[in-house]
VOTI-925096 format. One record per residue: residue number from 1; residue in one letter; x, y, z of N, C-alpha, C, O in turn. Coordinates in pm, 1 decimal, padded with zeros to 6 digits. Layout:
! VOTI-925096
{NUM, "A", {X, Y, Z}, {X, Y, Z}, {X, Y, Z}, {X, Y, Z}}
...
//
This chain:
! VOTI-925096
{1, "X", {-09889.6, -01101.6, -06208.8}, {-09936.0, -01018.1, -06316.5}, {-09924.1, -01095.9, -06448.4}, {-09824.5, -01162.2, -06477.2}}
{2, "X", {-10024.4, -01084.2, -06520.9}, {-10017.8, -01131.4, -06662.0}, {-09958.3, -01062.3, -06718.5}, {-09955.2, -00940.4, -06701.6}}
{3, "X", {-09846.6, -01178.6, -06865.9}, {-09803.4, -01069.1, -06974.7}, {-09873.2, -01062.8, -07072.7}, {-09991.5, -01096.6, -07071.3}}
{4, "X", {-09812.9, -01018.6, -07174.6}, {-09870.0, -00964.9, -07313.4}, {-09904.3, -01133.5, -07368.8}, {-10021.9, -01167.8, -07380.9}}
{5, "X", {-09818.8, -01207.3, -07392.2}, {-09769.2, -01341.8, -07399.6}, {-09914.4, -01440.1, -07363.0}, {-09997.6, -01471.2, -07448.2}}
{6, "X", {-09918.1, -01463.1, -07276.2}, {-10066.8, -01526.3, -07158.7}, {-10170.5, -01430.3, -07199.0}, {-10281.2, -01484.1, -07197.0}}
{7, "X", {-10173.1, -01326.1, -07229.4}, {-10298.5, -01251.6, -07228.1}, {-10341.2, -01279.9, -07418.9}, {-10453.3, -01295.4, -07467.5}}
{8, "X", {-10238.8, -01278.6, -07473.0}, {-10295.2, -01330.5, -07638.8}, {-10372.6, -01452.2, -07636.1}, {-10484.6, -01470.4, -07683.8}}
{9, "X", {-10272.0, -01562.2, -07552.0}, {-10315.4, -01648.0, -07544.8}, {-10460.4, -01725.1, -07542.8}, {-10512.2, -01814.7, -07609.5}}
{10, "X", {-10511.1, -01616.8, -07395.3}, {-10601.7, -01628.2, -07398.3}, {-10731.2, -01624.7, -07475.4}, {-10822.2, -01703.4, -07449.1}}
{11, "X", {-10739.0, -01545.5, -07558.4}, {-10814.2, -01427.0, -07695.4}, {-10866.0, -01574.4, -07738.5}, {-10784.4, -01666.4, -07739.2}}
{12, "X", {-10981.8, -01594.3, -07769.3}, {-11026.4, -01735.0, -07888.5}, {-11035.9, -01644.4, -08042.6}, {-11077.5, -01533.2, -08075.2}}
{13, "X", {-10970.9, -01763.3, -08114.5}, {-10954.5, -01724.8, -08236.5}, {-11034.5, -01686.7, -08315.8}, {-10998.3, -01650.0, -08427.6}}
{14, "X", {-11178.6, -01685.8, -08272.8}, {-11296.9, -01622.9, -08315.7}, {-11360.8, -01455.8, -08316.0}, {-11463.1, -01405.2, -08362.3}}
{15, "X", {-11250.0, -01406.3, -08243.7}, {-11229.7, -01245.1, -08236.5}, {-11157.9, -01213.4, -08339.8}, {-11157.1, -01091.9, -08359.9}}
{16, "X", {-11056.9, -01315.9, -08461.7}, {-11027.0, -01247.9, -08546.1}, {-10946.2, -01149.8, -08538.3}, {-10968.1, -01090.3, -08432.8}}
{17, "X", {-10836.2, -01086.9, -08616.2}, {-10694.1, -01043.9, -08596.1}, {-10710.0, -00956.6, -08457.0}, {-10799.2, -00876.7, -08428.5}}
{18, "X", {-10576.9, -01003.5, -08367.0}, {-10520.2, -00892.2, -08288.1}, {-10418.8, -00852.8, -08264.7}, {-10327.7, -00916.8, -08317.2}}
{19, "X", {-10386.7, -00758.2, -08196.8}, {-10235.6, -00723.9, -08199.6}, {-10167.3, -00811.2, -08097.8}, {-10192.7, -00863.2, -07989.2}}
{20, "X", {-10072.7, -00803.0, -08180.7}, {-09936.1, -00929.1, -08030.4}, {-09857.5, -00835.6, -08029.2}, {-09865.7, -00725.4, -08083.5}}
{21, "X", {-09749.7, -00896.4, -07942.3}, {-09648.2, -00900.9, -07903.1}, {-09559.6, -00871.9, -08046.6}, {-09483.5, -00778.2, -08071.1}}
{22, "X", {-09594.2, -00974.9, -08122.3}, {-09462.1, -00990.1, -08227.3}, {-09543.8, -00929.9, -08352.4}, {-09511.6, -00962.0, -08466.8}}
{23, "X", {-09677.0, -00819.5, -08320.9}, {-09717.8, -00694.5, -08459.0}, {-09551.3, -00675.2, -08547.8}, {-09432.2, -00704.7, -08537.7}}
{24, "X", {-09647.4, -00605.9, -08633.2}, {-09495.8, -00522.7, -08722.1}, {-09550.3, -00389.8, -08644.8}, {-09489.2, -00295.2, -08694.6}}
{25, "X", {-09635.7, -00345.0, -08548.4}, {-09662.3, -00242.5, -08524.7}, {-09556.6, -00240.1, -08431.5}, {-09456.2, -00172.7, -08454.3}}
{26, "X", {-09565.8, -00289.1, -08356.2}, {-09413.8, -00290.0, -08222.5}, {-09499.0, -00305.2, -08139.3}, {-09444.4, -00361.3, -08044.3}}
{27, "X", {-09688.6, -00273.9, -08100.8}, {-09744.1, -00248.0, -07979.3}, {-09769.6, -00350.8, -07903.9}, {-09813.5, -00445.0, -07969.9}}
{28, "X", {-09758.2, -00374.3, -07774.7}, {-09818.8, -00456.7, -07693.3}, {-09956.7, -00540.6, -07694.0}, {-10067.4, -00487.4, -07685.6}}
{29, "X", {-09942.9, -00625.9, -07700.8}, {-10144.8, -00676.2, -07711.0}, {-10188.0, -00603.7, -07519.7}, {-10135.6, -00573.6, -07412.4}}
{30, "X", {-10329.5, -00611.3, -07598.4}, {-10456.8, -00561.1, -07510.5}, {-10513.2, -00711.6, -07403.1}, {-10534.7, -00718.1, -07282.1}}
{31, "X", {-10522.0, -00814.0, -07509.8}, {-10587.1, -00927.5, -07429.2}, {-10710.5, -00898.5, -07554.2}, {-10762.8, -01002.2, -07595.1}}
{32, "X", {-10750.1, -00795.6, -07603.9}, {-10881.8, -00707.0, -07651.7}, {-10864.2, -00729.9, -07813.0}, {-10764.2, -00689.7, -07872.5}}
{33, "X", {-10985.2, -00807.0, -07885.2}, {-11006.0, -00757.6, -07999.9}, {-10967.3, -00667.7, -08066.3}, {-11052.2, -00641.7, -08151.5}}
{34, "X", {-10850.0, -00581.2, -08075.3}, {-10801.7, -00484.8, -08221.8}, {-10735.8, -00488.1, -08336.5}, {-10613.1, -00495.3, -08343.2}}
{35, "X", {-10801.5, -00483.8, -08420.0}, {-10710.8, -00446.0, -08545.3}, {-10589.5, -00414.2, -08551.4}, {-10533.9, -00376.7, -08448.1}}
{36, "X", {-10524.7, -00420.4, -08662.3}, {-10410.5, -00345.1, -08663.7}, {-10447.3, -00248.1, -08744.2}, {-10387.7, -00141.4, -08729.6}}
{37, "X", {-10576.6, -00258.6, -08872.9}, {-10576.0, -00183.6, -08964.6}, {-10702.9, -00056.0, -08869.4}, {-10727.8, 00058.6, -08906.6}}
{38, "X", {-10750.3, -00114.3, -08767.6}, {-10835.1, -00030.2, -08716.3}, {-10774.1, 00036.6, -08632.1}, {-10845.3, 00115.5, -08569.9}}
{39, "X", {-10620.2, 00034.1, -08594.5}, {-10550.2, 00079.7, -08437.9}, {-10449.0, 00132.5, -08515.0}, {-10340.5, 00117.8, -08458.9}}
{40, "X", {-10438.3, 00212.6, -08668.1}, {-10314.5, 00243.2, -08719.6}, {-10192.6, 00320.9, -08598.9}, {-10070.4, 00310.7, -08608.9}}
{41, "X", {-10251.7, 00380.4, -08512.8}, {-10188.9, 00496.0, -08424.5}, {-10141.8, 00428.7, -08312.7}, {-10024.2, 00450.1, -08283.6}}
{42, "X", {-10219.3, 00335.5, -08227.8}, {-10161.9, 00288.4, -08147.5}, {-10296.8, 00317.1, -08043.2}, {-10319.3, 00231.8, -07957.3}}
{43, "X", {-10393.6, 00448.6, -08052.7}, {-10461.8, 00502.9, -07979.4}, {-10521.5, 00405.3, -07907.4}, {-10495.7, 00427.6, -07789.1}}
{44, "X", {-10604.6, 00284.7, -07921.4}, {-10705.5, 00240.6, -07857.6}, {-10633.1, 00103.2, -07739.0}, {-10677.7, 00043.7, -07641.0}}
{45, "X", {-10501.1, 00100.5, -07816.8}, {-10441.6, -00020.4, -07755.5}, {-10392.4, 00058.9, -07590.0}, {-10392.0, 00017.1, -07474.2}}
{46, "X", {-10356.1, 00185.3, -07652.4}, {-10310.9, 00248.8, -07499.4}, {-10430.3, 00296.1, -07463.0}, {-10441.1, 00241.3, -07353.3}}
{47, "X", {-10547.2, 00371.5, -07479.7}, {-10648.0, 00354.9, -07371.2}, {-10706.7, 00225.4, -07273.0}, {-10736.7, 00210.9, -07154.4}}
{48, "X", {-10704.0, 00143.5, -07393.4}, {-10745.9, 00017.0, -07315.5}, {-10614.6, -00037.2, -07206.4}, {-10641.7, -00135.8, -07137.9}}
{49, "X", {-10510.8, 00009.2, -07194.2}, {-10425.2, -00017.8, -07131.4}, {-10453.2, 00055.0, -06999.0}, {-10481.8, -00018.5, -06904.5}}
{50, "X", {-10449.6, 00192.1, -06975.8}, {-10580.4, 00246.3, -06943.9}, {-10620.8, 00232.0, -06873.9}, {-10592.8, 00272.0, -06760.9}}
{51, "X", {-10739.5, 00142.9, -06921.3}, {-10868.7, 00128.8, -06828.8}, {-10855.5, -00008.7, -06721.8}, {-10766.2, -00093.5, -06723.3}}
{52, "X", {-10931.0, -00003.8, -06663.3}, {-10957.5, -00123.4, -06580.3}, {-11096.5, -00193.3, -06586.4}, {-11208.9, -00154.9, -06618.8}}
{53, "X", {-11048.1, -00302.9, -06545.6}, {-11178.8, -00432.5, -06595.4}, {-11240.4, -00430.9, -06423.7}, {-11360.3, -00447.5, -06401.1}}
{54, "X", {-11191.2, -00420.1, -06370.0}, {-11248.8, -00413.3, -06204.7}, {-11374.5, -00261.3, -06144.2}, {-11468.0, -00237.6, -06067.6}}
{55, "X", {-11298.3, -00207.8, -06232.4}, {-11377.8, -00073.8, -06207.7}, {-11379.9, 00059.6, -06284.2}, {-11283.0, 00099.3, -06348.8}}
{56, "X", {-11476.3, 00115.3, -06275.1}, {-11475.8, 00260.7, -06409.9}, {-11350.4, 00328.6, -06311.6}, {-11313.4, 00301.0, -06197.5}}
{57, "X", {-11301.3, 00436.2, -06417.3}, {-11237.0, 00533.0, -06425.7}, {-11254.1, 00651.2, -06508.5}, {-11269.4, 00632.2, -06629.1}}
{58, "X", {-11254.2, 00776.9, -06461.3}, {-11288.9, 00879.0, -06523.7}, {-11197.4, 00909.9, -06671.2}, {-11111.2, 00833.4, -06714.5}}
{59, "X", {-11243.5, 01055.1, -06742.6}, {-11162.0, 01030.0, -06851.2}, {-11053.1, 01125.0, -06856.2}, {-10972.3, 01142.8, -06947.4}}
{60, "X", {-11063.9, 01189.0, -06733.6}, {-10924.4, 01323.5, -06705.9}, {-10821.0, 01197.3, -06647.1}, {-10712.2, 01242.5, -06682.8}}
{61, "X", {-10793.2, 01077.1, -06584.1}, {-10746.2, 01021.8, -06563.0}, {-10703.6, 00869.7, -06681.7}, {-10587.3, 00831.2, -06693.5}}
{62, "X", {-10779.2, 00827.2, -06730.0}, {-10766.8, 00780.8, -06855.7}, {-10701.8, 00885.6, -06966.9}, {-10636.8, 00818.8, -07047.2}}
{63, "X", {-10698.6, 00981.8, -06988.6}, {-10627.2, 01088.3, -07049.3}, {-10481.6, 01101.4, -06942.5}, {-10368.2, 01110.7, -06989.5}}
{64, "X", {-10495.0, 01100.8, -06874.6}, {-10337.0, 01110.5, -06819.7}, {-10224.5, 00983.3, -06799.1}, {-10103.0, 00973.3, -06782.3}}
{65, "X", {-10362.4, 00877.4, -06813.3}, {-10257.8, 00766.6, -06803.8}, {-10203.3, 00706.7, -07006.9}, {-10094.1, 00672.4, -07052.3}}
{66, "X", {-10304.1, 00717.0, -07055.5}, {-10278.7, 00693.1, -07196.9}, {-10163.5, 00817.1, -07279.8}, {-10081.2, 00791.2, -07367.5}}
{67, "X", {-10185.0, 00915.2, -07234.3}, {-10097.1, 01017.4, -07294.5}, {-10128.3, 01089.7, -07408.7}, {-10051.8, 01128.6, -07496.9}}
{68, "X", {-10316.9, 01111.7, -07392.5}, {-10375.4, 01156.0, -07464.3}, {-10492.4, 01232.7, -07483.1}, {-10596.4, 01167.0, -07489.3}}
{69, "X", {-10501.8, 01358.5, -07494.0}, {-10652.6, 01463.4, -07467.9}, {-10723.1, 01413.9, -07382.0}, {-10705.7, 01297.6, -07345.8}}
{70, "X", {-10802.6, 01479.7, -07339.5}, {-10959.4, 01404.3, -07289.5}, {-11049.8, 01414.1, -07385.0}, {-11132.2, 01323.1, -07394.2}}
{71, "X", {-11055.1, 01531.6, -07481.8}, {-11153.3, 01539.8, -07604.4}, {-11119.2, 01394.5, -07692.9}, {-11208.1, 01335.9, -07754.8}}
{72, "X", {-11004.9, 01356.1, -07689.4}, {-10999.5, 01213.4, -07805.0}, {-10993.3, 01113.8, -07730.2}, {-10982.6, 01009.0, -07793.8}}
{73, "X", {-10995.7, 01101.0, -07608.3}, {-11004.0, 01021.1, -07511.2}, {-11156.9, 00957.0, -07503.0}, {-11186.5, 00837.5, -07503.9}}
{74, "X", {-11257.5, 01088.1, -07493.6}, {-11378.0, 01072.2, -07519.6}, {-11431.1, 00978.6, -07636.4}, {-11497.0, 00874.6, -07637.1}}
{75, "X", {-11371.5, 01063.8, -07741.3}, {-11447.6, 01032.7, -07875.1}, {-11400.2, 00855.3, -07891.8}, {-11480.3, 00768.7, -07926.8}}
{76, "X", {-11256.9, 00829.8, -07858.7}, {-11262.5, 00697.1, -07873.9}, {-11350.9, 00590.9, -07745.7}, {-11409.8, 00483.1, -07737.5}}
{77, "X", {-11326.1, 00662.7, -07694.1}, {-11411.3, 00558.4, -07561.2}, {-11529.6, 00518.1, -07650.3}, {-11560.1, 00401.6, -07675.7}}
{78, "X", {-11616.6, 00669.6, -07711.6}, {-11726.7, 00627.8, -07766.0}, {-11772.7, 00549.6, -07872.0}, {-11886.4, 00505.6, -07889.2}}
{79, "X", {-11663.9, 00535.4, -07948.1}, {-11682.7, 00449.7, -08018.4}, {-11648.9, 00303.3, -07985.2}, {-11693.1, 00218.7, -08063.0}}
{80, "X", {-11570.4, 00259.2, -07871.1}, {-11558.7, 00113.6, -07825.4}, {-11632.5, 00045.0, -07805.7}, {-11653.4, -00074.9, -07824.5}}
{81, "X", {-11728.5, 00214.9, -07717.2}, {-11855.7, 00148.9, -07632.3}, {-11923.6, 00119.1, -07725.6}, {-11996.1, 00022.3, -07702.6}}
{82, "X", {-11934.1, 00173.5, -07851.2}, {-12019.8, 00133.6, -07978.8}, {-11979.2, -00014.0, -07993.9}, {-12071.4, -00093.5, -07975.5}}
{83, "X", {-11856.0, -00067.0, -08024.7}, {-11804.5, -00159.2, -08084.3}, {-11826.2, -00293.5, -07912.2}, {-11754.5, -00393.5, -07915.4}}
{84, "X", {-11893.3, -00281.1, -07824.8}, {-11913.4, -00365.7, -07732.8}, {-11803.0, -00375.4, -07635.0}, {-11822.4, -00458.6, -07546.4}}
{85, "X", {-11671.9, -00298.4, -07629.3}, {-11582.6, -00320.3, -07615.9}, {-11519.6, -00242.1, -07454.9}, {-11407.5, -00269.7, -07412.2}}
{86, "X", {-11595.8, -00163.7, -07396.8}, {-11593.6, -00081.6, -07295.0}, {-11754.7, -00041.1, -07269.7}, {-11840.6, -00053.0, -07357.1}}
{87, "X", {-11776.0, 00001.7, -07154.1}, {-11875.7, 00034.0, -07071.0}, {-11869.9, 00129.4, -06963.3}, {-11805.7, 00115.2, -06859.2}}
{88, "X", {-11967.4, 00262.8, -07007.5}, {-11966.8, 00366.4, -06888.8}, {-12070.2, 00354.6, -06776.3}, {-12186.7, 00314.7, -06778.1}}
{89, "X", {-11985.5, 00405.3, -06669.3}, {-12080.9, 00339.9, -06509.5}, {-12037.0, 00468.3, -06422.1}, {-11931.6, 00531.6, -06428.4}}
{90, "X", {-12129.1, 00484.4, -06353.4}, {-12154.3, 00585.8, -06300.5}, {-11989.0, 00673.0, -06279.5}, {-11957.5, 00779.8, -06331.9}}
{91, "X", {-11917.0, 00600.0, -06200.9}, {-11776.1, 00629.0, -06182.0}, {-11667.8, 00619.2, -06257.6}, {-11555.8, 00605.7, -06208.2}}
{92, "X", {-11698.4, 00627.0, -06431.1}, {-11642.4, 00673.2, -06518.2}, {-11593.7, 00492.4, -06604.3}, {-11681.9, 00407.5, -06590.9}}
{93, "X", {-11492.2, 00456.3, -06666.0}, {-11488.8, 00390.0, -06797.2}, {-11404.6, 00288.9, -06763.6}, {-11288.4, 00284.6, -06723.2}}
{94, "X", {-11564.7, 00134.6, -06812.1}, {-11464.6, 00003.8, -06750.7}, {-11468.2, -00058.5, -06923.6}, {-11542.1, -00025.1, -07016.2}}
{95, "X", {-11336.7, -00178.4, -06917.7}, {-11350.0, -00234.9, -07077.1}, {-11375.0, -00377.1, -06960.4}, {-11339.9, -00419.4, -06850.2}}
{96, "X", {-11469.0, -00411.2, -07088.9}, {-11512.1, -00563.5, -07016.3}, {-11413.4, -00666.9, -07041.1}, {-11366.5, -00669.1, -07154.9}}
{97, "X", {-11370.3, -00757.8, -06953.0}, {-11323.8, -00877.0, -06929.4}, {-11326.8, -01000.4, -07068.5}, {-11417.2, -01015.3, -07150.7}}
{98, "X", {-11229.4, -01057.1, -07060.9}, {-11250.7, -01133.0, -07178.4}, {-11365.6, -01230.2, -07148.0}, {-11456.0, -01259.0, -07226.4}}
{99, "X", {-11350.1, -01273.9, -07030.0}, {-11501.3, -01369.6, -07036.0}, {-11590.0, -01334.4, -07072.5}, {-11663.4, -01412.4, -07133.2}}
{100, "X", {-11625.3, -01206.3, -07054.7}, {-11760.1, -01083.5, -07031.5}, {-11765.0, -01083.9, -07179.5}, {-11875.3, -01110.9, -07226.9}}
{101, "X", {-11642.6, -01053.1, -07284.6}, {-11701.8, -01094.5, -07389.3}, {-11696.4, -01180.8, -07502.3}, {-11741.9, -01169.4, -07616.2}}
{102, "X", {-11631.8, -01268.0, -07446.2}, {-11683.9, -01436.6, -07455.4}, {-11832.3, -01486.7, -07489.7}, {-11887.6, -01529.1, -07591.2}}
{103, "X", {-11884.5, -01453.1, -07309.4}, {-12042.8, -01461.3, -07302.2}, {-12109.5, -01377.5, -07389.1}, {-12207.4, -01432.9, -07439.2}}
{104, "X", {-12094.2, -01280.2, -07419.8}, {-12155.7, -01170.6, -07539.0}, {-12171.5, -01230.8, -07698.1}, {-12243.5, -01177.3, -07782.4}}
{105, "X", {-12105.7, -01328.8, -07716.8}, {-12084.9, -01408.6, -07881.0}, {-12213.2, -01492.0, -07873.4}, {-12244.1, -01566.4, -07966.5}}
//
């Protein structure tokens, strides 16, 4: 299993600030493009924690694993998917792979 540590690592510095390990926020990195000033709450770092890169997942289950509504569960998904950052498929909500958006730049 990858840590937080290896998974920053990975990130090219061309995605521009993300959260680590050593934030003043305290939160875990994603591997994922976020802000700190865009993630004040913590919300998107734990959905994307979340989700899986292998396969969708619904959002009554993404809501139970993040520890958060399904109504705001929704609304942020939708805006990721805005921001390139997740993708809905028939069997509910995948965040793409860092290669996946690598190749997307």
């Amino acid at each position: 299993m990858t840590n937080a540590d290896e998974m920053a690592e990975l990130v090219p510095s061309a995605f521009g600030a993300l959260i680590t390990p050593e934030s003043s926020e305290g939160r875990p990195s994603t591997g994922i493009p976020i802000s700190p000033a865009a993630d004040p709450t913590g919300t998107r770092v734990r959905l994307l924690d979340a989700l899986s890169d292998r396969s969708g997942r619904p959002v009554d289950r993404i809501a139970a694993l993040s520890g958060h509504a399904p109504d705001r569960v929704k609304a942020e998904l939708g805006l990721l998917e805005l921001e390139g950052i997740v993708r809905e498929l028939p069997g509910g909500w995948q965040k793409f792979t860092i290669k996946q958006l690598e190749a997307r730049r």
